[in-house]
PyMOL commands that place a pseudoatom at each C-alpha (Angstrom):
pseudoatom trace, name=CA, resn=UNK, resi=1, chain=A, elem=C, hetatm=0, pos=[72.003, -34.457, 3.940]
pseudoatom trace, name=CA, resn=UNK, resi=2, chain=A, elem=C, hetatm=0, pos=[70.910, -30.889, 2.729]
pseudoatom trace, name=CA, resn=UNK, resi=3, chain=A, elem=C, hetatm=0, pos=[67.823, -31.610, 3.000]
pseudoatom trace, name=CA, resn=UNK, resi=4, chain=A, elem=C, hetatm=0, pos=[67.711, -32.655, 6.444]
pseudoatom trace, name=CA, resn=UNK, resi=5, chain=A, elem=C, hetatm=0, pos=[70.184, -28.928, 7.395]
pseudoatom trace, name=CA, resn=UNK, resi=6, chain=A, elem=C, hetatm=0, pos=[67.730, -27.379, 6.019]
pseudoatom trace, name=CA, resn=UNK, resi=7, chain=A, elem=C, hetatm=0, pos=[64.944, -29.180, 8.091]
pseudoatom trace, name=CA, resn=UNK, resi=8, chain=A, elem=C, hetatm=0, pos=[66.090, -28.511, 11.439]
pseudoatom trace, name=CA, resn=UNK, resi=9, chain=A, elem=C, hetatm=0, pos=[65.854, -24.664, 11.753]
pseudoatom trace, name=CA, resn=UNK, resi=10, chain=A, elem=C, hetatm=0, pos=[61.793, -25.000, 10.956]
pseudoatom trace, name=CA, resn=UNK, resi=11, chain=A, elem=C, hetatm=0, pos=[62.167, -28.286, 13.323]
pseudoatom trace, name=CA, resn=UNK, resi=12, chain=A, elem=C, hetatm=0, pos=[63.634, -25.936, 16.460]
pseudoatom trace, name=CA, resn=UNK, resi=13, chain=A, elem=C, hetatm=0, pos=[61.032, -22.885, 15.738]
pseudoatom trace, name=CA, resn=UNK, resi=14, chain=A, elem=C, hetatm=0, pos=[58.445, -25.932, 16.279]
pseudoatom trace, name=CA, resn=UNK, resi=15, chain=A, elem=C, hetatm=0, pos=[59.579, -26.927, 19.261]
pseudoatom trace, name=CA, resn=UNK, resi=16, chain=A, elem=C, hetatm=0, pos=[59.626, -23.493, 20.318]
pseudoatom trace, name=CA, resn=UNK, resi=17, chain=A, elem=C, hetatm=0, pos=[56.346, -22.636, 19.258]
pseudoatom trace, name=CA, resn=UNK, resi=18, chain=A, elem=C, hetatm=0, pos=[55.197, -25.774, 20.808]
pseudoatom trace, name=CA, resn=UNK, resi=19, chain=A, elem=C, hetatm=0, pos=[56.757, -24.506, 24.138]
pseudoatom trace, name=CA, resn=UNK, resi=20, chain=A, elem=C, hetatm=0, pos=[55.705, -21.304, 24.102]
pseudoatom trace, name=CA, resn=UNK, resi=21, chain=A, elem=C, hetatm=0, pos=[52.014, -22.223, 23.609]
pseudoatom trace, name=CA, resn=UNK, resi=22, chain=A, elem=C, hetatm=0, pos=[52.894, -25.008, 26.614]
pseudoatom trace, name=CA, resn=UNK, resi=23, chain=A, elem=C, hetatm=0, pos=[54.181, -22.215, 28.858]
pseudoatom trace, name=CA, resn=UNK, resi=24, chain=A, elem=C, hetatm=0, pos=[50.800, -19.928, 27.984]
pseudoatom trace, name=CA, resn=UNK, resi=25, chain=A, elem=C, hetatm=0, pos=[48.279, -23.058, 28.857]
pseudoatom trace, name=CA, resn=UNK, resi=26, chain=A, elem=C, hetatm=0, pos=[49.770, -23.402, 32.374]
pseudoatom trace, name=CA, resn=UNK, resi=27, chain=A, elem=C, hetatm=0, pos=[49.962, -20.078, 33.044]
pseudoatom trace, name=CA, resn=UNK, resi=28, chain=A, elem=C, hetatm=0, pos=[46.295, -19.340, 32.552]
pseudoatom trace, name=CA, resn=UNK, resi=29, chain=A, elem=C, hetatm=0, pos=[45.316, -22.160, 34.268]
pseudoatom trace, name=CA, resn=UNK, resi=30, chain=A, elem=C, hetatm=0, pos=[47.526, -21.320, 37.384]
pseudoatom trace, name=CA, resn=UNK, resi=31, chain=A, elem=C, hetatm=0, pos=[46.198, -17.850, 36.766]
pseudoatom trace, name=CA, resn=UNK, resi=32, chain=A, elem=C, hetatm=0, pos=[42.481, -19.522, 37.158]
pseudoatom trace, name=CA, resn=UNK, resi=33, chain=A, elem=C, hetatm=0, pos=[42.814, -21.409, 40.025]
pseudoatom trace, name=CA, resn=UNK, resi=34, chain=A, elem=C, hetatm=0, pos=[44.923, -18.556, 41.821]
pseudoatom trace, name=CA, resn=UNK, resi=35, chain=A, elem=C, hetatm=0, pos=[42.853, -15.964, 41.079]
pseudoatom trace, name=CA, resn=UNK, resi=36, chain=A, elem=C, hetatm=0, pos=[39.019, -16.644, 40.417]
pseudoatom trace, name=CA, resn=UNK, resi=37, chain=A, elem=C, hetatm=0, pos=[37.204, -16.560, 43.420]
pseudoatom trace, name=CA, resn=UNK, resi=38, chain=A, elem=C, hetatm=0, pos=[36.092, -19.460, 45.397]
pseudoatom trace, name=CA, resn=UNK, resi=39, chain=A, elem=C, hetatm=0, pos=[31.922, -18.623, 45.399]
pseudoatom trace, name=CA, resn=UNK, resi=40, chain=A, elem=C, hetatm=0, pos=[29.786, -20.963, 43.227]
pseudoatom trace, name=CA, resn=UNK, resi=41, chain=A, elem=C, hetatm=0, pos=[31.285, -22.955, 40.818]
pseudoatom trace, name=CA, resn=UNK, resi=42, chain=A, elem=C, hetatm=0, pos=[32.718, -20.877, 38.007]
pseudoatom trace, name=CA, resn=UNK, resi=43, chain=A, elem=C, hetatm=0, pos=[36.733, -21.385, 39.246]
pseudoatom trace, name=CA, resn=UNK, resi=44, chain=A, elem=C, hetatm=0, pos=[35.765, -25.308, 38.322]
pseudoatom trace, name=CA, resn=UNK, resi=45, chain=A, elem=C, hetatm=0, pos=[34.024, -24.535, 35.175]
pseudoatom trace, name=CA, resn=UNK, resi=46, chain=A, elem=C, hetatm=0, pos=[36.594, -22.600, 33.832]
pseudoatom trace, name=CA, resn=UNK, resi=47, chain=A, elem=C, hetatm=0, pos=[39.268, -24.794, 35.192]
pseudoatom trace, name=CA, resn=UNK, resi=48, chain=A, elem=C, hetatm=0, pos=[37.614, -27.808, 32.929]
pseudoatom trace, name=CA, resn=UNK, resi=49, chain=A, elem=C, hetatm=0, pos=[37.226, -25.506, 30.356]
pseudoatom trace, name=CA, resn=UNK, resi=50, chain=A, elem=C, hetatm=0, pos=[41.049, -24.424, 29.910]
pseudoatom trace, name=CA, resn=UNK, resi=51, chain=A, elem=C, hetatm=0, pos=[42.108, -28.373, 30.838]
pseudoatom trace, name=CA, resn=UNK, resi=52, chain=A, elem=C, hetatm=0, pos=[39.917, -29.803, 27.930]
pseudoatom trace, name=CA, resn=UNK, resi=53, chain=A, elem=C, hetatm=0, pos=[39.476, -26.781, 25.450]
pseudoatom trace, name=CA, resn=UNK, resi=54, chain=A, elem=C, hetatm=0, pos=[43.960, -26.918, 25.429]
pseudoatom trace, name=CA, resn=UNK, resi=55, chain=A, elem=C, hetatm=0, pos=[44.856, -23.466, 23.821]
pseudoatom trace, name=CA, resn=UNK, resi=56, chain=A, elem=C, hetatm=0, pos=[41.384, -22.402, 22.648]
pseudoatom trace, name=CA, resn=UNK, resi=57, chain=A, elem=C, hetatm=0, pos=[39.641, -23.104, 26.409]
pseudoatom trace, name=CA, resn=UNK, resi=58, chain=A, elem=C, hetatm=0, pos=[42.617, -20.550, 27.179]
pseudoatom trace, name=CA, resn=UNK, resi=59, chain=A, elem=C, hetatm=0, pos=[42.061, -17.992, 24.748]
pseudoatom trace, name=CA, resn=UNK, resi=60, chain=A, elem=C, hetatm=0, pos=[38.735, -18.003, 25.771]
pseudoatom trace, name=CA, resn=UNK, resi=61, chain=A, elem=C, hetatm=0, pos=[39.512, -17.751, 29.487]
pseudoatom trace, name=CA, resn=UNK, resi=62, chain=A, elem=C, hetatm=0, pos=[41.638, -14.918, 28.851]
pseudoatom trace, name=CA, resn=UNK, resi=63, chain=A, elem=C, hetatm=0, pos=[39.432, -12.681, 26.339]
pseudoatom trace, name=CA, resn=UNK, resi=64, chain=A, elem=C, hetatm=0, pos=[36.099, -13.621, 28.396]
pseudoatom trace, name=CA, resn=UNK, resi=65, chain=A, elem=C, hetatm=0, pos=[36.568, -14.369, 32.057]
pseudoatom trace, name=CA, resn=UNK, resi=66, chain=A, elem=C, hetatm=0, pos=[39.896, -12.469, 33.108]
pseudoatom trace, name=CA, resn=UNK, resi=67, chain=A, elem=C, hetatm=0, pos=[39.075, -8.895, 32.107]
pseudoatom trace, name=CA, resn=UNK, resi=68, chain=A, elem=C, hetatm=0, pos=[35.455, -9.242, 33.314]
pseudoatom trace, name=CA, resn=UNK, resi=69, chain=A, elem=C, hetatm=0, pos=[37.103, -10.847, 37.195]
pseudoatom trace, name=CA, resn=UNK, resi=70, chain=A, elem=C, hetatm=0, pos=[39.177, -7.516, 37.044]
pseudoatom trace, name=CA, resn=UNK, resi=71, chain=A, elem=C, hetatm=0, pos=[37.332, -4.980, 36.885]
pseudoatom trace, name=CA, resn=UNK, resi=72, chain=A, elem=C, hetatm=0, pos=[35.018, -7.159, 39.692]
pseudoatom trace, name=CA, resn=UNK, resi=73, chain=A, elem=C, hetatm=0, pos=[37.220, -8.178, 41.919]
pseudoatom trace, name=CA, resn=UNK, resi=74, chain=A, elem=C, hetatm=0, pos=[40.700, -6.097, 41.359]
pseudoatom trace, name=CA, resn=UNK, resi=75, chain=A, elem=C, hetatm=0, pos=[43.009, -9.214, 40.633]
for i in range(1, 75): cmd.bond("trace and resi %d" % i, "trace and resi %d" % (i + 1))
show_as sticks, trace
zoom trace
């Protein structure tokens, strides 16, 4: 009985973490297919690349792609 009191505060911050990191994924990927521009086919490439890298396709959209598309394009 202890044992399992003591379990569920490290289950919630999980679920949270598990949330958050959720919450992040669609937002870059909305923030992809919003915002990268519609020439050639780099929207779609990075679009595969968030859906099947999961969190590290993201982190990679966000450190490589989305600083260089604004100072480019403004957005």
């Amino acid at each position: 009985m202890i044992e399992t009191l003591l379990s569920l505060p490290f289950l919630l911050i999980k679920w949270l973490v598990g949330l958050l990191l959720f919450v992040f994924w669609i937002w870059v990927l909305v923030d992809c297919l919003v915002n990268e521009p519609s020439q050639g086919n780099e929207k779609i490439a990075w679009a595969v690349v968030i859906l099947l890298g999961n969190l590290l396709g993201a982190l990679l959209y966000l450190v490589i792609r989305r600083p260089e598309r604004i100072r480019r394009f403004g957005r």
